[in-house]
ZAMARDREN-688823 format. One record per residue (C-alpha): residue in three letters; y, x, z. Coordinates in Angstrom, 2 decimals, m for minus. Example, Ala and Ser with C-alpha at 12.3 -4.5 7.8 and 13.67 -1.06 7.14 Angstrom:
BEGIN
NODE   type        py        px        pz
NODE    ALA     m4.50     12.30      7.80
NODE    SER     m1.06     13.67      7.14
***
This chain:
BEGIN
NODE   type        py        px        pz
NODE    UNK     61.98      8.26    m76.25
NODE    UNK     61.04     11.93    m75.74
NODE    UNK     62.35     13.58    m72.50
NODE    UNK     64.70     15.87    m75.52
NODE    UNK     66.52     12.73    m76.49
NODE    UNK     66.81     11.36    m72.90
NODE    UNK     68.26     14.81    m71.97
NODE    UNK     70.70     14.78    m75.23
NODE    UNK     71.87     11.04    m74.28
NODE    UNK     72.39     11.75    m70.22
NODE    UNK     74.54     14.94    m71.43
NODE    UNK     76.86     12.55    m73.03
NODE    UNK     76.68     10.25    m70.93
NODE    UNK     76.93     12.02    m67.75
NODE    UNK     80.45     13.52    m67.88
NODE    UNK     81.99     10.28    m68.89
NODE    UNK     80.43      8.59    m66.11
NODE    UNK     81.81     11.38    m63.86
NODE    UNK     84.92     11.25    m65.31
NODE    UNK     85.73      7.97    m64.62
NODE    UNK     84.86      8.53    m61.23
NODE    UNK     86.83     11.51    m60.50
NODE    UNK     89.75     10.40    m62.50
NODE    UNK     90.21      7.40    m60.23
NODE    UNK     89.87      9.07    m57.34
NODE    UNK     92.77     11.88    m58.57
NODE    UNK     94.95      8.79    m59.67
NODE    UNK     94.67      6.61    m56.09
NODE    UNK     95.76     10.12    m54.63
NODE    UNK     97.68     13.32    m55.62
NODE    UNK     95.62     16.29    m55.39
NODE    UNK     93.66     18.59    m57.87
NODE    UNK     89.48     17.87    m58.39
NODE    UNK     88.93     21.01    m57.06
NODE    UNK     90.71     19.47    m53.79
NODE    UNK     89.24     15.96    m53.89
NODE    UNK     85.88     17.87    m54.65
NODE    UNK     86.04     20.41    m51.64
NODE    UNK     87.55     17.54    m49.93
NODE    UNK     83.99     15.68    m50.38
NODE    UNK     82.05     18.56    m49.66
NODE    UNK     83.25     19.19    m46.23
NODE    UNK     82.67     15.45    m45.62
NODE    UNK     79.72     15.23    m47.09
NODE    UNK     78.93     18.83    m45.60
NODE    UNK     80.84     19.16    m42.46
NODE    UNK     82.16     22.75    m40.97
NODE    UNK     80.98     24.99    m43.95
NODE    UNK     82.00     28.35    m44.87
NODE    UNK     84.54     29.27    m47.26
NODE    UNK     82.51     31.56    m49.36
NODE    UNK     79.71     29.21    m49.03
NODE    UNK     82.37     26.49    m50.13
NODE    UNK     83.20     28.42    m53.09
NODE    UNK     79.28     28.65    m54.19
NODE    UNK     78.96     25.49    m53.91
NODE    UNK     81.81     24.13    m55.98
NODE    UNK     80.63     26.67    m58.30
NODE    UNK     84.61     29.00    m58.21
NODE    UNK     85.29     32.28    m57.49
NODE    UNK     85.91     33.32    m53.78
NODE    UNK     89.90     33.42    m54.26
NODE    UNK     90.61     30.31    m56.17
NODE    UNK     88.55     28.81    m53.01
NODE    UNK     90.82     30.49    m50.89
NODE    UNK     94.17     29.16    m52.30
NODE    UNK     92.09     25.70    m52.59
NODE    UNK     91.99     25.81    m49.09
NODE    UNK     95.42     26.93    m48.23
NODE    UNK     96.88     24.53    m50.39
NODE    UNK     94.79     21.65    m48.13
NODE    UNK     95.28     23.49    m44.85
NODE    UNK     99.38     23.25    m45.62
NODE    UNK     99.23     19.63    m46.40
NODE    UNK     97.30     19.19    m43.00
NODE    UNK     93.59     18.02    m43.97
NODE    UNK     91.51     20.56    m43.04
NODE    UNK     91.84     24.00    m40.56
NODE    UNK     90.20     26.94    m40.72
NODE    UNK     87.98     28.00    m37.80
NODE    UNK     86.81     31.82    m37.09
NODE    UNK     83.66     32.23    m36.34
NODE    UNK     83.23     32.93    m32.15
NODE    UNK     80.51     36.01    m32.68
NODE    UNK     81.95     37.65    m36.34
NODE    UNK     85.71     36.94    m36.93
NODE    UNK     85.49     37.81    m40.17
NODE    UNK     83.50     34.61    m40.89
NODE    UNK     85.68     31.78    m41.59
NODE    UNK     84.66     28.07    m41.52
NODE    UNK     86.81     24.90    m43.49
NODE    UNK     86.76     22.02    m42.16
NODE    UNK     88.66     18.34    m42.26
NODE    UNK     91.44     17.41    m39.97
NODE    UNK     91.38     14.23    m38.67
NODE    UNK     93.65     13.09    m41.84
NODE    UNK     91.50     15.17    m43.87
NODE    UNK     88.67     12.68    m43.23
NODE    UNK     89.98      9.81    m43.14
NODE    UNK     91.48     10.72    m46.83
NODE    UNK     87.57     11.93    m47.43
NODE    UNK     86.71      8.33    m46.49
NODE    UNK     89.68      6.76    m48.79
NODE    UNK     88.28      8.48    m51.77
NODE    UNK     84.84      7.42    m51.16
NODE    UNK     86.14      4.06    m50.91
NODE    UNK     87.87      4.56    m54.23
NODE    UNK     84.36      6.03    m55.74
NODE    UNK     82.51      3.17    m54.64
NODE    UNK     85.14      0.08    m55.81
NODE    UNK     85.01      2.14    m58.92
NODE    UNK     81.10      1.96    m59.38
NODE    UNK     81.18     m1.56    m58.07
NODE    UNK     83.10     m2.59    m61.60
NODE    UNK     81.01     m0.40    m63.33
NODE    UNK     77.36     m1.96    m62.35
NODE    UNK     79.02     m5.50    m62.34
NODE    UNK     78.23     m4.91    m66.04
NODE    UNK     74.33     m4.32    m65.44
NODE    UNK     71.67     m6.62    m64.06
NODE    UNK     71.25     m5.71    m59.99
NODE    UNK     67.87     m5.07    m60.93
NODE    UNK     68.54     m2.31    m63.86
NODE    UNK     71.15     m1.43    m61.15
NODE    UNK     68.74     m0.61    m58.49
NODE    UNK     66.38      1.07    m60.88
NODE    UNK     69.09      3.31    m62.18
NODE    UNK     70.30      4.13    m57.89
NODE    UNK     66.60      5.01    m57.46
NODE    UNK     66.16      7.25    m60.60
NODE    UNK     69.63      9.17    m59.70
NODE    UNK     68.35      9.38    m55.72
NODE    UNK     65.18     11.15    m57.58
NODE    UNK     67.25     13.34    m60.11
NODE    UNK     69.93     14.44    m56.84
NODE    UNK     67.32     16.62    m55.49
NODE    UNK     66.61     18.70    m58.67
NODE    UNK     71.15     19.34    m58.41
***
């Protein structure tokens, strides 16, 4: 299999995996996936800057903004001013903020549990390793 048709079959099969992932997180609780996926960053992330925030999730500095207002309003994360620049502003989760951060992770992984109940544990561990590999190249 040449790396072109491994490429070809992982950009199919990618998104649905994702997908699957992601919808059952957005069905097990109300919000958007740009708020379950800022939601995850600042978990996985901690206190991170909005604009920084933004970059990451890969959306324009105002749709961040209203992202975050929309969380900050339903109470799961703040927004802290930076002590030295106050024009620097920070996101991060509220205490419900993170424990609905660890909810949806618990969703993710009861999701990918029924998933690789399908697949031998070793084919299973091979595919973990290979994705550990491939998450540093993201």
């Amino acid at each position: 299999m040449t790396l072109e048709s491994i490429a070809n079959e992982m950009s199919l099969i990618g998104p649905r995996i994702g997908r699957a992932i992601v919808m059952r997180m957005t069905q097990a609780h109300d919000f958007s996936n740009a708020q379950i996926f800022t939601i995850l960053a600042l978990y996985e992330e901690g206190k991170t800057r909005i604009t920084d925030l933004a970059c990451l999730l890969r959306v324009s500095a105002p749709t961040m903004t209203g992202i975050v207002s929309r969380l900050e309003q339903g109470g799961h994360l703040q927004r802290v001013h930076d002590t030295k620049d106050r024009r620097v502003v920070y996101a991060t989760l509220t205490p419900k903020g993170l424990a609905l951060a660890k909810r949806m992770r618990a969703v993710a992984q009861k999701r990918w549990m029924e998933i690789l109940s399908h697949v031998p544990s070793e084919e299973a561990r091979a595919f973990v390793n290979s994705m550990k590999k491939i998450s540093i190249y993201v």
